[in-house]
C-alpha positions in Angstrom: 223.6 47.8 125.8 225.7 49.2 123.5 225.2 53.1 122.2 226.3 52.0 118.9 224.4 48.7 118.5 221.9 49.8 120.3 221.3 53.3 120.2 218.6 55.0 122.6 216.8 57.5 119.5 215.9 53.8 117.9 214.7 52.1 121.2 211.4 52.8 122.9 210.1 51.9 126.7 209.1 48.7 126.3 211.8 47.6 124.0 209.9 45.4 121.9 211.3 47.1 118.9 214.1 47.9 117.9 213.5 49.7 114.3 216.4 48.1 112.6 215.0 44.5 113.3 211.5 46.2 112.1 213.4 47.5 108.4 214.9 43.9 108.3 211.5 41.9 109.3 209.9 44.1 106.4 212.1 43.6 103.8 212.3 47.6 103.5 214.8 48.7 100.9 217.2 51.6 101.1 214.5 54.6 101.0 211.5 52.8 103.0 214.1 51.6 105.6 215.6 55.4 106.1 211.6 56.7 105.8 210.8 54.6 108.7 213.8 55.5 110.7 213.5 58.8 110.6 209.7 58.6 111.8 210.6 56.4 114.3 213.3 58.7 116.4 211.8 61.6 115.3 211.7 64.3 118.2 213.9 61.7 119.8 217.4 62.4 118.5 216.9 65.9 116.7 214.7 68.3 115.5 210.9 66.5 115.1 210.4 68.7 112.0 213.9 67.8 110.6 213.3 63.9 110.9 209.8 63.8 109.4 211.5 66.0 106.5 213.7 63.2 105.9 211.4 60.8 106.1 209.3 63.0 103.3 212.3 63.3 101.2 212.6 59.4 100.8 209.1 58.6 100.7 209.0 61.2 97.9 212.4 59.6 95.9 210.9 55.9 96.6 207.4 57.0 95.2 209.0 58.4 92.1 210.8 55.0 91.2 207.6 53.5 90.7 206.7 53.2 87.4 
């Protein structure tokens, strides 16, 4: 598999999924999407504390669009 179609930090052992097709079967926008990617490889790519504070930082944005 490909490192760029496929990269490892988004796969898991039993490769059942992969979290792009996980953003698309969800319909996740923008925010949600990067929110759930960054929970997904965190620890797995780069600092653990540094992914889930992504994650935060769009969950935060995406709850402040709702009005």
């Amino acid at each position: 598999m490909s490192h760029i179609n496929h990269p490892k930090h988004y796969q898991f052992d039993d490769d059942t999924y992969e979290v792009i097709n996980v953003i698309e079967a969800w319909n996740l926008d923008f925010k949600l999407g990067n929110a759930i990617k960054y929970i997904a490889r965190a620890g797995r790519k780069n600092d653990k504390k540094e992914d889930l504070e992504k994650a935060i930082w769009y969950l935060n944005r995406s709850v402040n669009d709702i009005k």
